[in-house]
N, C-alpha and C positions, 0 to 999 in steps of 0.2 A: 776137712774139705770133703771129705765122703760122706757123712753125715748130709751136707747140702748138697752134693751133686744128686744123691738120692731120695730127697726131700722136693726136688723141682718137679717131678711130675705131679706130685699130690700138691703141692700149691697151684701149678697151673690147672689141675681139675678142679679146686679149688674156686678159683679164679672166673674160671668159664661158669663154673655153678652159680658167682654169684652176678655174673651179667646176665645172664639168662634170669635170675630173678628181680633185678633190676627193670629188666625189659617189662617185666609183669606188674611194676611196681607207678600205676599210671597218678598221675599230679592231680586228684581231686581228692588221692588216699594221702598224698602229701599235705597238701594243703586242710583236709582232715585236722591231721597231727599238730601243725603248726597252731591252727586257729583252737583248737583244744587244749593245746600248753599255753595260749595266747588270754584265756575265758578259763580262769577256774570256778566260776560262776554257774557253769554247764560241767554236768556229771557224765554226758554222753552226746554224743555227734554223730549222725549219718548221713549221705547225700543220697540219693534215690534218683535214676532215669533211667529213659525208654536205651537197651542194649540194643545194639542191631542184633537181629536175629532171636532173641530171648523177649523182649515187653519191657515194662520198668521192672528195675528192681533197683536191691542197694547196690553201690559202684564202690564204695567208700565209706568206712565207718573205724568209730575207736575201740570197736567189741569186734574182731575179725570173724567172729560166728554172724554175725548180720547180712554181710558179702554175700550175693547173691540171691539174697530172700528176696520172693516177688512182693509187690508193693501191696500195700494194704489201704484200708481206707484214712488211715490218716494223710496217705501219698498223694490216692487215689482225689480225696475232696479236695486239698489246696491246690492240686494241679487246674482240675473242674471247676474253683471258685475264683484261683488267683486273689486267694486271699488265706492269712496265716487259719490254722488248724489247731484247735488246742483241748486237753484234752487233763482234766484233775486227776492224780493217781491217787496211790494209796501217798505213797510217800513223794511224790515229785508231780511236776507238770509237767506234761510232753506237749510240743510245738512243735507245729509242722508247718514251714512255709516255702510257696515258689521262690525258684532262684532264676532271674534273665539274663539274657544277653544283653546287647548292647540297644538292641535292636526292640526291646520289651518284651522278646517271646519267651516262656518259660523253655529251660532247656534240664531243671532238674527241681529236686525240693530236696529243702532241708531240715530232719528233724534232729532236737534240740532239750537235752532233760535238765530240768531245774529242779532243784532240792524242795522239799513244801521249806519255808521260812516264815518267822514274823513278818508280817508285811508285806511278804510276797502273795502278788492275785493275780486271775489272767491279765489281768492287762498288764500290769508291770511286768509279767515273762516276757509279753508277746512286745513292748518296747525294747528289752536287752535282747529279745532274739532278730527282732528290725536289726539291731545293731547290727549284730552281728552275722546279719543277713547280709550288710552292704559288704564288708567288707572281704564275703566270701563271693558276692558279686562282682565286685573288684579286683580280685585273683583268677576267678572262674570267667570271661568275660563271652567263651563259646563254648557251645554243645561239644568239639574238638578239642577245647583245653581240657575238659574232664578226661580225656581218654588217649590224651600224650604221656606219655613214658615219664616218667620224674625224671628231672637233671639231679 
C-alpha cells in the first residue's frame, strides 16, 4: 500500500503530461495516421496550410520532422493552380494536391509519395492520390477541423 500511495503523484504528473500533449495533438495529424495505415500504397503523407500567424506550412505529417516546414513549391502551385502537382523522383513520385471544404475553397494540400513501380506513371499516382484526396476531404470538411484537438 505504500509503494502506491507514493506512486500517485508521479502518475498524476504523469497524467497532466499527457493531456497537455493531447491538447497539442490536433485531428488533421490524426487523420494523417489513419489515412496512412488505411494506403499502404503511399510511403509518406503531409497536409500543408496557411497557420494563423506563421503562412502555410505542414500542420500534419507521418515524418514528424516535416511539422512546421514552410511550404514550398509543390504546396505553393497546387494551391495557385487548384489542380494536383506532381513531380518524378529518384525513386518515388511525389503528389501534391488542394484539399476543400465543403464550400469548394481550398483550405490545405496534400502531399502524397508513391514508390517508382512497374506500371506506375503520373497519371495513375495522381488517380490513387484523387482517391485518396476524397476521402481526406471527407474527414477534413473545414479549415477548423484541421486544427481541433484529436478526440
Amino acid at each position: 500500500m505504500k509503494n502506491i500511495a507514493a506512486s500517485i503523484p508521479l502518475l498524476l504528473a504523469l497524467a497532466a503530461l499527457g493531456v497537455r500533449a493531447q491538447t497539442n495533438y490536433i485531428f488533421a495529424q490524426k487523420v494523417v495516421e489513419e489515412i496512412k495505415a488505411a494506403h499502404p500504397e503511399i510511403t509518406g503523407l503531409e497536409l500543408a496550410a496557411n497557420k494563423p500567424g506563421k503562412g502555410c506550412q505542414t500542420i500534419a505529417a507521418t515524418e514528424a520532422k516535416e511539422i512546421g516546414q514552410k511550404c514550398d513549391k509543390d504546396e505553393l502551385t497546387a494551391r495557385k493552380t487548384n489542380k494536383p502537382f506532381v513531380e518524378q523522383e529518384k525513386t518515388e513520385f511525389d503528389v501534391t494536391l488542394p484539399l476543400h471544404d465543403s464550400a469548394g475553397r481550398i483550405i490545405a494540400t496534400a502531399g502524397m509519395d508513391f514508390k517508382l513501380e512497374a506500371g506506375r506513371t503520373k497519371e495513375t499516382v495522381v488517380q490513387e492520390a484523387l482517391k485518396i484526396g476524397a476521402e481526406l476531404e471527407r474527414r477534413l470538411t473545414s479549415e477548423s477541423d484541421l486544427f481541433r484537438p484529436a478526440q
